[in-house]
C-alpha positions in Angstrom: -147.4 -136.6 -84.1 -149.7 -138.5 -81.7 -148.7 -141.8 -81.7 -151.9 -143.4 -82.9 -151.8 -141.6 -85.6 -148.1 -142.2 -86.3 -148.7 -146.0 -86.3 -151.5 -145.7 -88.7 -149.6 -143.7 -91.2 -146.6 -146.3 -90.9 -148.9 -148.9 -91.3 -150.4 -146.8 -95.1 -146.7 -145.7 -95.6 -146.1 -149.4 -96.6 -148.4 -149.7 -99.0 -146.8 -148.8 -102.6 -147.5 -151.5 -104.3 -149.7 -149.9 -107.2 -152.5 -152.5 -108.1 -155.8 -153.3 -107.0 -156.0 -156.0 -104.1 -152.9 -154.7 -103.2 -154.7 -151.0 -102.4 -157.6 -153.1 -101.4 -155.8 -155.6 -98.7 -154.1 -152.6 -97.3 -157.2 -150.8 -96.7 -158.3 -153.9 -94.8 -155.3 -154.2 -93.1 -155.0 -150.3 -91.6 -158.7 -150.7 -90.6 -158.4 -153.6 -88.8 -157.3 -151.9 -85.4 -160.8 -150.2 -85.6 -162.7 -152.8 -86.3 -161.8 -154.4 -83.1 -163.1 -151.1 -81.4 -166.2 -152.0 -83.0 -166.8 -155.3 -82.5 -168.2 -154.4 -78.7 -169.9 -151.4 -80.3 -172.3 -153.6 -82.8 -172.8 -156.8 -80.5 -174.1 -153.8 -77.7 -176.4 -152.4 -80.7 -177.8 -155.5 -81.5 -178.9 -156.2 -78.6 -180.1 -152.6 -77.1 -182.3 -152.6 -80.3 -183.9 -155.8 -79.7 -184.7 -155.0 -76.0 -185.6 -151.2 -77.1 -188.8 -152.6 -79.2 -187.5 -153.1 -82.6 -188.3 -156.3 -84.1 -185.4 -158.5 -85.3 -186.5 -157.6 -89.1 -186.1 -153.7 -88.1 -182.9 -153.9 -86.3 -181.1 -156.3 -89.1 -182.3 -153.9 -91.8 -181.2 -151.0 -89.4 -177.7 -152.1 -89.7 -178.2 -152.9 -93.5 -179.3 -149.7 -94.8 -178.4 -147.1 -92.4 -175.0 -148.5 -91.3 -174.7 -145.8 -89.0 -173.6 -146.9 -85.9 -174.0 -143.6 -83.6 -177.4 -142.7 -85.3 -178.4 -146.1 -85.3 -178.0 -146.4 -81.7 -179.6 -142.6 -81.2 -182.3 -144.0 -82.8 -182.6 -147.0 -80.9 -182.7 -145.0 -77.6 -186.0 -143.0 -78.7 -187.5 -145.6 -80.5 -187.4 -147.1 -76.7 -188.4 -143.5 -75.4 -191.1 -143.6 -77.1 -190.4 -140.5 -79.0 -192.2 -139.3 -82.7 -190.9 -140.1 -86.4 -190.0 -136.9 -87.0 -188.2 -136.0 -83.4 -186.2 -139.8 -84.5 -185.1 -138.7 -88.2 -184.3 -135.3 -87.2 -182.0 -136.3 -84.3 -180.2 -138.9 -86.7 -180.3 -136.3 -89.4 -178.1 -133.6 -87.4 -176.0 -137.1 -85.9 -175.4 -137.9 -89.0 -174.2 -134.0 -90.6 -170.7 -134.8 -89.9 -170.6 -137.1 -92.9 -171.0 -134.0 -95.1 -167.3 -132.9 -93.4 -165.9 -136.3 -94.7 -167.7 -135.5 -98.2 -166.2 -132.2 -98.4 -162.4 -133.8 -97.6 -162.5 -136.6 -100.0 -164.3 -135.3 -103.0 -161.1 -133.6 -104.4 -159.5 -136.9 -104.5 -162.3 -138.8 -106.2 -164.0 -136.4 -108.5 -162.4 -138.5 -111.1 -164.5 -141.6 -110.2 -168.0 -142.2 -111.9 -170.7 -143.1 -110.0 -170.5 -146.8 -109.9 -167.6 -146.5 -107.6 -169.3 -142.7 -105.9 -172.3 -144.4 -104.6 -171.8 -147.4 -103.0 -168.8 -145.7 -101.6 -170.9 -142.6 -99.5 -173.2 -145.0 -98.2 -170.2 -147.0 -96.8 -168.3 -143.8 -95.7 -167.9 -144.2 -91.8 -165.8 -142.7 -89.1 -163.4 -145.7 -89.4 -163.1 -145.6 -93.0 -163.0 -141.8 -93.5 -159.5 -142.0 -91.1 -157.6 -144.0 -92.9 -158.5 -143.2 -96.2 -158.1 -139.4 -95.7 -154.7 -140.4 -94.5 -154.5 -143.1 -97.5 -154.8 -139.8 -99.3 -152.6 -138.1 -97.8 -150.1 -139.7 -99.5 -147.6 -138.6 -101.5 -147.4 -141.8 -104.0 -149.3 -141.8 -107.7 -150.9 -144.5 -107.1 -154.1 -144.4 -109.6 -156.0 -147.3 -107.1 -156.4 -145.9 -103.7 -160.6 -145.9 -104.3 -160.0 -149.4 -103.6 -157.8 -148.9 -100.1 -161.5 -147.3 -99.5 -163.4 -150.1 -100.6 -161.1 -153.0 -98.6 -161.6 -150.5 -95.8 -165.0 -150.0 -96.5 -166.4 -153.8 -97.1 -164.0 -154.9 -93.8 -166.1 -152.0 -91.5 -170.1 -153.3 -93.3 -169.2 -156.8 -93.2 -168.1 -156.8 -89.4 -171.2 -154.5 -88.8 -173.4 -157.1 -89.6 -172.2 -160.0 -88.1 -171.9 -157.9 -85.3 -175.5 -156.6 -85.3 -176.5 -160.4 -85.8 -174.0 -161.7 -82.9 -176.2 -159.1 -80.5 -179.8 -159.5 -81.9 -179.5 -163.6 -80.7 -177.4 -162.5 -77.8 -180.1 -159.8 -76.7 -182.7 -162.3 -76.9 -180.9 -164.6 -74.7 -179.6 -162.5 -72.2 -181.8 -159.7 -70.5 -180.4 -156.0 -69.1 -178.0 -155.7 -72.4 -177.0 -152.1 -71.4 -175.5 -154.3 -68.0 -172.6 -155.7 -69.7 -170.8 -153.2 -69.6 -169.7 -153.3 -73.7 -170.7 -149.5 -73.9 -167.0 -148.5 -73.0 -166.3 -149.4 -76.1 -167.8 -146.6 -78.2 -165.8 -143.9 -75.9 -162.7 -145.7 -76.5 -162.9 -146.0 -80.3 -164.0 -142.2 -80.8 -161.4 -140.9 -78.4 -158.7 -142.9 -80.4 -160.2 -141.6 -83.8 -160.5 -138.0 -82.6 -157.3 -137.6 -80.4 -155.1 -137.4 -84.2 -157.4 -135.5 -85.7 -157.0 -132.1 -82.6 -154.4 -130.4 -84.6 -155.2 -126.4 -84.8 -157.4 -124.2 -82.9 -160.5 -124.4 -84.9 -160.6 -128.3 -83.9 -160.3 -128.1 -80.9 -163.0 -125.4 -79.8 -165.0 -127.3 -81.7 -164.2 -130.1 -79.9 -164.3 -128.5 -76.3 -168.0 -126.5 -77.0 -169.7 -129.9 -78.1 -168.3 -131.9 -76.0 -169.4 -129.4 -72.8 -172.8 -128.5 -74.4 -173.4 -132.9 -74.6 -172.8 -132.6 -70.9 -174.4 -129.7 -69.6 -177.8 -130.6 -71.7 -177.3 -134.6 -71.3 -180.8 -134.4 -69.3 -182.7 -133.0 -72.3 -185.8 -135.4 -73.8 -185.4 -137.2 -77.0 -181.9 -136.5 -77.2 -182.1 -133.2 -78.3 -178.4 -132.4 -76.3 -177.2 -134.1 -79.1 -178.3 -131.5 -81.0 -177.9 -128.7 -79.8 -174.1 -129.8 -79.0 -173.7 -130.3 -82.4 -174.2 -127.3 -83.7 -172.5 -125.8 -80.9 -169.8 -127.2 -81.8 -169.9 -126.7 -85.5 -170.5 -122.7 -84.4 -167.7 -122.7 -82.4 -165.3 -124.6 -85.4 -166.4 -121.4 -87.5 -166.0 -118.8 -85.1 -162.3 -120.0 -83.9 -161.4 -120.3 -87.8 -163.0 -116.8 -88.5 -161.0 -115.3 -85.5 -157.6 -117.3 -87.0 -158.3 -115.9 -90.6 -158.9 -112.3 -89.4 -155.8 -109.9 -89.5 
């Protein structure tokens, strides 16, 4: 077992205390080492957006009621490139498919929940959040409370979004050349650290492989459409490596 991995699931291991800010401060707790990743990651957004053309109203909301932070900054980078409405939502749109994976994962475990607690919860369902609590889930305890390890997770991720997105909006304003910083490293840290437990079997990792050289080889495309087209490249590949592995 990687050993990120292994530390995160020593870290939810713990937790069997079976009430409600118990589950909840845990959640918090196990997503804390993420959060840091992100702290660089919403400052650099913040800013980028501010110097891309978005108006500190836009970029706020942005953060508010996408909270999104790959799309989000997708979108920033055509919004600067001057690209259409449609060519923006689309790109965010296929960005943004993965979340439908995450759906898939959880929804056996929280069928049971009515939509008070289903709602609120998708739109706060990131990368960070879907890691631990997939592995929250994983679990082998009874505990009826783990929807709220997702919410402590969940509220720690929004809330540190938007201070975040607030700390880079004033900073961006301040400071010119935001992509000069040098924060950006951050992003390609805190993916590689969420992705690295996650390359367990074959499908996974073809997946991984034909996106990740499709993103490269088409990097030069306009309006970001590499993005897209590595995407599903890599979501073909997923399905024909899992088709291969299922045939006798």
């Amino acid at each position: 077992m990687p050993a990120t991995e292994q530390s995160m699931v020593s870290t939810i291991d713990s937790t069997r205390t079976q009430t409600r800010g118990a589950e909840f401060w845990q959640g918090v707790k196990a997503t804390f080492p993420l959060v840091v990743g992100a702290i660089p990651f919403g400052i650099i957004f913040g800013a980028l957006a501010v110097n891309s053309g978005l108006s500190v109203a836009a970029t706020a909301a942005m953060s508010a009621f996408v909270f999104a932070g790959s799309s989000q900054f997708v979108a920033a980078g055509l919004v600067a490139g001057g690209a259409g409405a449609f060519i923006i939502i689309l790109t965010t749109f296929v960005v943004n498919l993965r979340h439908s994976l995450y759906s898939v994962t959880l929804a056996p475990h929280m069928k049971h929940l009515p939509q008070r607690w289903l709602v609120p919860l998708a739109f706060w369902l990131t990368d960070e959040s879907f890691l631990v609590v997939e592995q929250r889930y994983r679990q082998p305890d009874d505990s009826p409370y783990k929807h709220w390890f997702f919410l402590g997770s969940a509220i720690f991720m929004y809330t540190n979004w938007q201070l975040c997105t607030w700390i880079g909006i004033f900073a961006g304003q301040a400071l010119p050349d935001p992509a000069s910083w040098g924060l950006d490293f951050a992003l390609v840290v805190t993916f590689i650290g969420m992705l690295a437990p996650g390359l367990r079997s074959r499908p996974v990792i073809a997946c991984v492989l034909a996106a990740g050289a499709a993103a490269l080889l088409l990097a030069g495309l306009p309006n970001k459409l590499g993005l897209i087209v590595a995407t599903l490249a890599g979501v073909a590949a997923g399905m024909l490596a899992e088709r291969g592995r299922a045939t006798p």
